[in-house]
C-alpha positions in Angstrom: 74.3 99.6 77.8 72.9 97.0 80.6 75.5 96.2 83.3 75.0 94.8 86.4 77.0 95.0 89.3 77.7 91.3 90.8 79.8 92.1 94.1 83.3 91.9 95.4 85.2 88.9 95.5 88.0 88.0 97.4 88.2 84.2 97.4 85.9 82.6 95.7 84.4 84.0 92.0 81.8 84.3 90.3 81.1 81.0 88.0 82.9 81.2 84.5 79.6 81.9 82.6 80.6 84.4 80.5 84.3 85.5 79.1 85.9 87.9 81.1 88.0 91.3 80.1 89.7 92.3 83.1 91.1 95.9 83.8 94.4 95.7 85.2 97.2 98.5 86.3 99.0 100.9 89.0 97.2 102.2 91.8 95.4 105.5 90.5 96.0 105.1 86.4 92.4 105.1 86.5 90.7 101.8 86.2 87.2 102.8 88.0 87.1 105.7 85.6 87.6 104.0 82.8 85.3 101.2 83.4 83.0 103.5 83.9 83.5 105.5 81.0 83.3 102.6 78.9 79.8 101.1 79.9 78.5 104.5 80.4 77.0 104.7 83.8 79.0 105.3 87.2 79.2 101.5 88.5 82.8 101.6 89.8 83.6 103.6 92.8 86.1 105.7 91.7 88.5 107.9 94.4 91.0 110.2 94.1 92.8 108.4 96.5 95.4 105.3 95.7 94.4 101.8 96.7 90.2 102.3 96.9 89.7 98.9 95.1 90.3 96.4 97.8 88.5 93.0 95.7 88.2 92.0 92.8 84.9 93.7 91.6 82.5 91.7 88.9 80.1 93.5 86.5 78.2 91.6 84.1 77.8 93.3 80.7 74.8 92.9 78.3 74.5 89.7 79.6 77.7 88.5 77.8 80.8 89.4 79.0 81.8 89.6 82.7 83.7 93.0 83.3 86.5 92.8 85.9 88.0 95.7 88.2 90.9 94.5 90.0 92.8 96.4 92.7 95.9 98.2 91.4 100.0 97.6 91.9 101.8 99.8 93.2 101.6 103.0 95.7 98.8 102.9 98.1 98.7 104.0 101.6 98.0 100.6 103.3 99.8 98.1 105.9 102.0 95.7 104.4 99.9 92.7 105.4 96.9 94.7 103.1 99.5 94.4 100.0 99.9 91.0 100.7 96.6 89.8 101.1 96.3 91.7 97.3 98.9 90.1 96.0 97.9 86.5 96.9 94.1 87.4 95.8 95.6 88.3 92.7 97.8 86.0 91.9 94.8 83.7 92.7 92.5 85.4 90.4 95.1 85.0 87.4 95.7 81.8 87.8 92.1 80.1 88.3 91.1 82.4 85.2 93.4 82.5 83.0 91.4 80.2 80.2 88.5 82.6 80.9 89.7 86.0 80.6 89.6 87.0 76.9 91.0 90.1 77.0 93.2 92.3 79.6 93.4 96.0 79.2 96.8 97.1 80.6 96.2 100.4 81.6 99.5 102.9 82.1 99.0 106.6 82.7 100.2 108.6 79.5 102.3 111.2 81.9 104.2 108.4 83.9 104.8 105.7 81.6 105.6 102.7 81.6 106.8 101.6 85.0 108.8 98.3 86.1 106.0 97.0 87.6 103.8 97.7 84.1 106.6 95.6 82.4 106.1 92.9 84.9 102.7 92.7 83.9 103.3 92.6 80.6 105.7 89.8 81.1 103.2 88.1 83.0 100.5 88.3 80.5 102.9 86.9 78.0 104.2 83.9 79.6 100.2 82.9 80.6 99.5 83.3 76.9 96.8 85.8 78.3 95.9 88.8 75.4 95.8 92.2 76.1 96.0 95.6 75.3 97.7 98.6 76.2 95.6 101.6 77.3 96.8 104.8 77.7 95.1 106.9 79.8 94.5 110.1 81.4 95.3 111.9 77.9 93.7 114.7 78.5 96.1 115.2 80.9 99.8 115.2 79.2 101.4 116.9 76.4 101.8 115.6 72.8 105.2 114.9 74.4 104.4 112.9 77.0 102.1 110.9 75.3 104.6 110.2 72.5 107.2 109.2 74.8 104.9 106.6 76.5 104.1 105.1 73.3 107.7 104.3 72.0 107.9 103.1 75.5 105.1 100.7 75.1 105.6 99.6 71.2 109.0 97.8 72.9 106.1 95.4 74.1 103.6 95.8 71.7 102.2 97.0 68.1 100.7 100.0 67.5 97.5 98.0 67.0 97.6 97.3 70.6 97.6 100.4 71.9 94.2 102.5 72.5 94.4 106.2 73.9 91.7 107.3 75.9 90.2 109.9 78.9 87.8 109.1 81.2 87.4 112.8 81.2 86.8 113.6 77.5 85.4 110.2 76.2 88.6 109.4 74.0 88.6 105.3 73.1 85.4 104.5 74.4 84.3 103.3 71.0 88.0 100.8 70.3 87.3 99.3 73.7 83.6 98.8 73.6 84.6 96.8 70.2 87.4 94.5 72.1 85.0 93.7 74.6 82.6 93.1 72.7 84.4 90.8 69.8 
């Protein structure tokens, strides 16, 4: 797959070219990863360490669909005034492309599930009419348990048909996502 890395953004984007499908989710459920896993190259930094993505990072993919990596909610070891700045940048982002994204994957780690601020996403997502779907990751990680838990959890929200498990690690859901994105 071709994907090109457009830069960081913290005010001002990219132009609205191209749909967008945005990556959204706690700090650490694995965004970078899964980006990465997806287009199949290492594009996104990805860190073991909450809070790496600072902007909102653009990748354009096949020369179609913008690909969106947004810093995560949550736990991260920065200054308040840092969360801040993220939260307005965010909110920003949201609003001035809501008509453009096409498609947010909601990603919520299978072991923790879903967390307040996950159903404040969700919440959000709903009242801006934005879609979206419910990843599941780090699979490879939790028990059959674990993972069934999360998923009563997030059918409250949503059908099973929006719901895709996946591991950066092993490959799982590459292929579902690949076809949202690309629909």
């Amino acid at each position: 797959m071709r994907v090109k890395f457009l830069g960081s953004f913290y005010e001002e984007f990219p132009p609205p070219d191209y749909p967008e499908v945005v990556f959204v989710g706690r700090s650490n459920v694995g965004k970078s990863s899964l980006l990465n896993m997806v287009v199949g190259a290492k594009v996104a930094r990805v860190s073991k360490e909450p809070g790496r993505t600072r902007a909102v990072n653009y990748f354009l993919l096949e020369d179609e669909v913008y690909l969106v990596d947004v810093p995560g909610y949550g736990y991260a070891k920065v200054k308040r005034e840092e969360m801040e700045r993220w939260k307005k940048m965010m909110e920003k982002y949201f609003l001035e492309r809501k008509d453009n994204i096409k498609m947010a994957f909601l990603l919520i780690d299978s072991v923790a599930g879903v967390q307040p601020l996950d159903e404040q996403m969700i919440e959000w997502f709903e009242y801006y009419g934005i879609p979206y779907t419910v990843v599941l990751t780090k699979t490879d990680k939790a028990t059959q348990k674990e993972i069934s838990r999360t998923l009563k959890q997030v059918k409250r929200y949503v059908g099973e048909e929006a719901v895709v498990l996946s591991s950066a690690k092993e490959n799982r859901g590459k292929k579902e996502l690949l076809s949202r994105i690309l629909k």
